[in-house]
N, C-alpha and C positions, 0 to 999 in steps of 0.2 A: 504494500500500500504506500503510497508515495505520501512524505512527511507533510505532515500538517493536512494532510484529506481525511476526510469519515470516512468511516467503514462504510460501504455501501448500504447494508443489512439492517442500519440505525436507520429506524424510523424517525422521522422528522416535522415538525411542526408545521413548517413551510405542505408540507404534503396531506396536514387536517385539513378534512371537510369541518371546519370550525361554522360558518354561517352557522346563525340560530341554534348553536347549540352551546346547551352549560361544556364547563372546562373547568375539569377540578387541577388544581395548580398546584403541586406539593413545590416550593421555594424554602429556601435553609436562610433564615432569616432569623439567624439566632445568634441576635447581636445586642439583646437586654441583659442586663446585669442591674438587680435590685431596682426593678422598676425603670432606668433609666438607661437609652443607647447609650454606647458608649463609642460607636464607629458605624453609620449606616450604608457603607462599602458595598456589602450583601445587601441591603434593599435597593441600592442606588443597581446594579449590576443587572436586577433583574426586571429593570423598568422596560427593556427589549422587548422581553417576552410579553409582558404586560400590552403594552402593543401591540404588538402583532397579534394577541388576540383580539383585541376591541378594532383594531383596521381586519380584520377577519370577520365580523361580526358577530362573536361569541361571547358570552357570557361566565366569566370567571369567578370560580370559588377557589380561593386561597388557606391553605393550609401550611402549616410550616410547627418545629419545634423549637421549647428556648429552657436554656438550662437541663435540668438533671434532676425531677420532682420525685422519679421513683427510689426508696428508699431501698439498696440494694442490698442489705439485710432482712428486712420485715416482708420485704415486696408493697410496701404501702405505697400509696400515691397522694404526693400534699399537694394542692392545688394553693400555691400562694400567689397573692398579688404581684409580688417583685418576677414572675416568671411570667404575665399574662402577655398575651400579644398588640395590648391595647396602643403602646407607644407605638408601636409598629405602624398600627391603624393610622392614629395620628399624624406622623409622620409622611404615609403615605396620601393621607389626603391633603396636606401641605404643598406635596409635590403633580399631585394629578388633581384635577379637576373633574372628582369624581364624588358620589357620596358611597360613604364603604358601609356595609351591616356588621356590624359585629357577632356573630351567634353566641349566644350562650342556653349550657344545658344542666340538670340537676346534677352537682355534685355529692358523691358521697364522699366522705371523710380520711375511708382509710384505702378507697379504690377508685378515688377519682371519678371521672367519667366513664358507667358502664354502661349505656347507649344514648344511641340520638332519638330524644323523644321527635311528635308530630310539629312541635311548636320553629322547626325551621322550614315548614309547608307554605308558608305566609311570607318567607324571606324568600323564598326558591321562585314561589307567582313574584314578587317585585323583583327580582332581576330580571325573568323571560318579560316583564311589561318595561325594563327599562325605568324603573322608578327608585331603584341605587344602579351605582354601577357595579359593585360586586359584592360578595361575603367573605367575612374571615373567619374563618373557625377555631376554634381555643387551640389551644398548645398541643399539640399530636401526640405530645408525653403524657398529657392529662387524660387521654383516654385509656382505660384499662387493658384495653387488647393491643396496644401498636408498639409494643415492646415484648407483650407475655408470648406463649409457644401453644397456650392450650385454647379449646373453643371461643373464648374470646378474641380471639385474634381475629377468627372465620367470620364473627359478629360484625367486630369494627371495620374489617372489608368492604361486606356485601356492605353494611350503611353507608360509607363511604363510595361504592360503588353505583349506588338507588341515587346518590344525587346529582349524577352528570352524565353525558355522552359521551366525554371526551377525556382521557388522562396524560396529562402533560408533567412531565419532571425536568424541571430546573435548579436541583438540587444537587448540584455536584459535591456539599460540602456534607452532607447525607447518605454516605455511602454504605450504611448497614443494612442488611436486608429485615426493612418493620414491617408492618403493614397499608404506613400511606406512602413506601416509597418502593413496595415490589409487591406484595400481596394483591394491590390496589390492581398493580395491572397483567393482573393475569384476569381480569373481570372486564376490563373496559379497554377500548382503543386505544391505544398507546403510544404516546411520541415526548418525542428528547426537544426541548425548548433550547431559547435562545445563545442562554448563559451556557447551558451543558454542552452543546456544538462547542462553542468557545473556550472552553475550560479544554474538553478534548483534543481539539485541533491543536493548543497550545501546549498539551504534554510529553509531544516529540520532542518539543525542545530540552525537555528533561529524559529523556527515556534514547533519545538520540542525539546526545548534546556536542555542539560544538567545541573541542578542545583548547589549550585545559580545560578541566569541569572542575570548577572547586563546590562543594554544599558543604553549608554549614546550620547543623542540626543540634537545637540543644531543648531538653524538656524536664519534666520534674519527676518524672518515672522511667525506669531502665526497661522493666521487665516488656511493658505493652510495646516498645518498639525494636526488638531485638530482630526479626524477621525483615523490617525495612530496612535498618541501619544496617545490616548485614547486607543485604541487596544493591542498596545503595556502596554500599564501599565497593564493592566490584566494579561499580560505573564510572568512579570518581579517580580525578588524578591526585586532588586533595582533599579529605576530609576535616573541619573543624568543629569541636564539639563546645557544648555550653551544658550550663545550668545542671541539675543534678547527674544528668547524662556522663558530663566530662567527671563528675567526681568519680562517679563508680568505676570509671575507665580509669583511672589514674588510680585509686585505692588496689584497684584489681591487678596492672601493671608493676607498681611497685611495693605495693604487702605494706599498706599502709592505714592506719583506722583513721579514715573521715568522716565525722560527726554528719550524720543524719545516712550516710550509707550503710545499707543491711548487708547482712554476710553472706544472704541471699541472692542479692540482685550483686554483689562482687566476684561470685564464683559465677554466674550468668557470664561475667562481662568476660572471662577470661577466655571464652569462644575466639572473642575479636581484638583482644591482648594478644593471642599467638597468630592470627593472622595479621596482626601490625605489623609483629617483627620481623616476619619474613618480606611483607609488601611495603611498610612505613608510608604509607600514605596520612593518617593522622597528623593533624598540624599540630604539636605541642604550644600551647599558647604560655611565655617565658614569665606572666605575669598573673597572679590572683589576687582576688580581696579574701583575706582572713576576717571571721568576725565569731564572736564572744555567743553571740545571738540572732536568733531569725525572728524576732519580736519588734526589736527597734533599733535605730543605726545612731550610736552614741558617741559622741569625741572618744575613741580612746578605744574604745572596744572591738571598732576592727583596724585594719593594716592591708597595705600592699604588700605581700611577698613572694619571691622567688621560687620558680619553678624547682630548684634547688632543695628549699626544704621540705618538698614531698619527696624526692628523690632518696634525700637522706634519711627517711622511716621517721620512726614515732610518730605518736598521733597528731591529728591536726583537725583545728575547729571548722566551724561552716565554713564552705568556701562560698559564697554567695553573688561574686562574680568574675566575670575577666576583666584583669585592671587595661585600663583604656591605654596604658604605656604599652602594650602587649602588640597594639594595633598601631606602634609605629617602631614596632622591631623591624629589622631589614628582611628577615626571611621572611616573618607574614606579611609585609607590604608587599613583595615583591610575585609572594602567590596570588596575593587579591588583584593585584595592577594589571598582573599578565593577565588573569581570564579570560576567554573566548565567552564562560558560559559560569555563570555565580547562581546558583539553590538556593534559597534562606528561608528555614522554618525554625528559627528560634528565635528566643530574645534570652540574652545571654546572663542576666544577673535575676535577682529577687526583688520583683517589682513591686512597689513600688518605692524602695527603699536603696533598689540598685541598681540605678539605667544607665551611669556614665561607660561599661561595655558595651553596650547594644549602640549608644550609642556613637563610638567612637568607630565600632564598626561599619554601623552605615553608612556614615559619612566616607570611611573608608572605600565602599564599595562605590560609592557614587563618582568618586576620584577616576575610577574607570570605565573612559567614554566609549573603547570598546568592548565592551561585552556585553550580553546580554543579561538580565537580571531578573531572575523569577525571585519572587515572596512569595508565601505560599502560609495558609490558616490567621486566624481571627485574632491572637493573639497577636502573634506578629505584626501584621498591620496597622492592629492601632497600635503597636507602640512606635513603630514606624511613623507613622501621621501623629503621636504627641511627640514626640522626640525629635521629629527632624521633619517638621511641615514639609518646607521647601522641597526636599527631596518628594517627600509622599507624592505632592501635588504634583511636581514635571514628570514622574513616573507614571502620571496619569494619561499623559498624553504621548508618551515615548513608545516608537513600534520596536525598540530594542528592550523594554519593560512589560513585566505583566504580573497580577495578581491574582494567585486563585484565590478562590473564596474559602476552598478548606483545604489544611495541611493536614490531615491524617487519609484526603482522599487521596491525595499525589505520594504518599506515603505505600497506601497499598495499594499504587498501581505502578509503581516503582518493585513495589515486592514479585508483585505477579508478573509486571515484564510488558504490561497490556493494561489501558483504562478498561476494555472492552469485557475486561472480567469482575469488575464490582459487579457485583449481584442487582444492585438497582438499574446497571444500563447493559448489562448481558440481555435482562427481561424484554426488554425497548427493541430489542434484535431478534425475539421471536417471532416468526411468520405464523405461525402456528396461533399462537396467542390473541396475536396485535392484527389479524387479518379481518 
């Protein structure tokens, strides 16, 4: 398949019989944190598709997840205000000249949303008469089946399914298989919207990158990314790591106890500790912040120190970022500068107590006018765009820059080798189903 083409097989929007018909719209618009956006990136990104339904003549219901309500001990589902989709609403009716429905349904307490009563029959007739312009439906976590594996799942489908003609997924940063983002369509017509073309088409550039390739990947758990980070080192000519990631890798390398890495996720790491040594692709970064505490950042209690005294064992406290001197050593400048092709899904220090590495690096990156520069997930970018506006902003309009909207989706299609194998847009590719 020739870089940057769709697979032929992807069902596509542009090819919905949309006239007069609803169009249930799963979008990952899960950009609230305690009630308030904190980056509308991902709503802005999917105003495409938003369009091209309404210039189609369709009728859009909108769904989308935000945060993480289900309690994954108890299996309860807390339905709180700080998770609802209401900003969202608002927001978008700020920017389109629309009036939105907000639906809402009975909840219960410890199970969230366990169906769609009749009371959205009355919001379904004012959309087909054009009397709002679309619906938005609660939080897709709030429902009890679009997470769980047993009959409820089947429930929240078919309802989900009873209320449109048409299923459209513009949710590239949604790449697990639930039920309003693959269950959904194996019931209803099926096609890949605006954003998810574009996220797709832009993945060669990671999955077939022009050399050198440096990524640099840094997060707050080892264990969940061991399968991509492993995949990814294969591809890359340099790897750079951050944030708890790098610790465990450096604890594991040289037998050393770092405050807040478990014994568990050190012997994990030692997979890709003996594949350093023979390949040495990891960039050692020559500078860290030590600190006393991950609570609060106090004169005195943390320090810049050398790469040196991990090297030299004994224990050592939180490492809590990469110190910014780190990103004007000569061998890291000298990999960032050359790049053909730069990755970033980290943000490298304990926000928001420790941004001077994140953002000494971006700046860094920006320094290099050729190459190409993917960002990639939610964190990332906003810190990106509070850190270093100016940067954020001409990235917006640069054909050598691009933003996915999720890092854990580019994450495991890096692992698999193919977008085409997430389970939400493998589905979009059956004839079978989507005929």
């Amino acid at each position: 398949m020739e870089k940057g083409k769709l697979d032929p097989r992807l069902r596509l929007i542009q090819q919905a019989p949309i006239k007069g018909k609803t169009v249930l719209l799963r979008v990952d618009h899960n950009v609230v944190k305690n009630g308030q956006i904190k980056d509308p990136y991902r709503i802005d990104a999917t105003i495409g598709t938003l369009y091209a339904i309404a210039a189609g003549g369709g009728k859009p219901i909108l769904i989308t997840h935000v945060g993480r309500p289900k309690d994954k001990k108890t299996g309860n589902i807390v339905c709180r205000e700080g998770e609802s989709i209401t900003p969202i609403v608002r927001y978008l009716e700020q920017k389109l000249p629309v009036k939105i429905h907000i639906q809402e349904f009975p909840i219960d307490p410890d199970m969230g949303i366990t169906h769609m009563d009749k009371s959205i029959e009355s919001a379904l007739e004012d959309l087909r008469e054009g009397k709002i312009g679309m619906i938005y439906l609660p939080n897709s976590r709030w429902f009890r089946g679009e997470q769980s594996k047993g009959p409820e799942r089947e429930i929240l489908a078919e309802e989900l399914s009873s209320l449109a003609d048409l299923f459209v997924n513009d949710a590239f940063g949604s790449w697990r298989a639930h039920a309003s983002t693959y269950d959904i369509a194996d019931r209803l017509p099926s096609f890949a919207g605006i954003l998810l073309q574009k996220e797709l088409m832009n993945l060669h550039r990671v999955l077939e990158p022009e050399r050198p390739f440096v990524a640099v990947v840094a997060g707050a758990k080892y264990d969940t990314k061991i399968g991509p980070l492993k995949a990814l080192y294969k591809r890359v000519d340099h790897l750079i790591l951050g944030g708890l990631m790098y610790n465990t890798f450096l604890a594991a390398r040289y037998g050393v106890d770092i405050a807040g890495v478990s014994d568990e996720d050190r012997a994990l790491a030692m997979e890709l500790v003996e594949l350093d040594r023979e390949e040495n692709k990891i960039l050692e970064m020559p500078y860290l912040v030590e600190s006393e505490s991950t609570e609060e950042r106090i004169e005195g209690q943390y320090r810049s120190i050398g790469i040196d005294k991990v090297r030299e064992g004994g224990d050592v406290k939180y490492i809590l970022d990469i110190a910014p001197e780190s990103f004007q050593d000569k061998r890291v400048v000298d990999v960032i500068t050359t790049a053909k092709t730069i990755f970033v899904n980290a943000v490298m220090g304990l926000m928001p107590l420790f941004f001077e590495g994140s953002r000494a690096l971006y700046r860094l990156i920006a320094e290099n006018d050729s190459t190409t520069r993917l960002f990639a997930g939610g964190d990332t970018l906003q810190e990106l765009r509070n850190l270093c506006p100016g940067i954020y902003m001409a990235g917006l309009d640069d054909p050598d820059s691009y933003y996915f909207t999720g890092g854990g989706s580019v994450l495991a299609a890096i692992e698999q080798g193919t977008p085409y194998g997430l389970k939400p847009v493998e589905i979009l590719m059956d004839y079978r189903r989507n005929a």
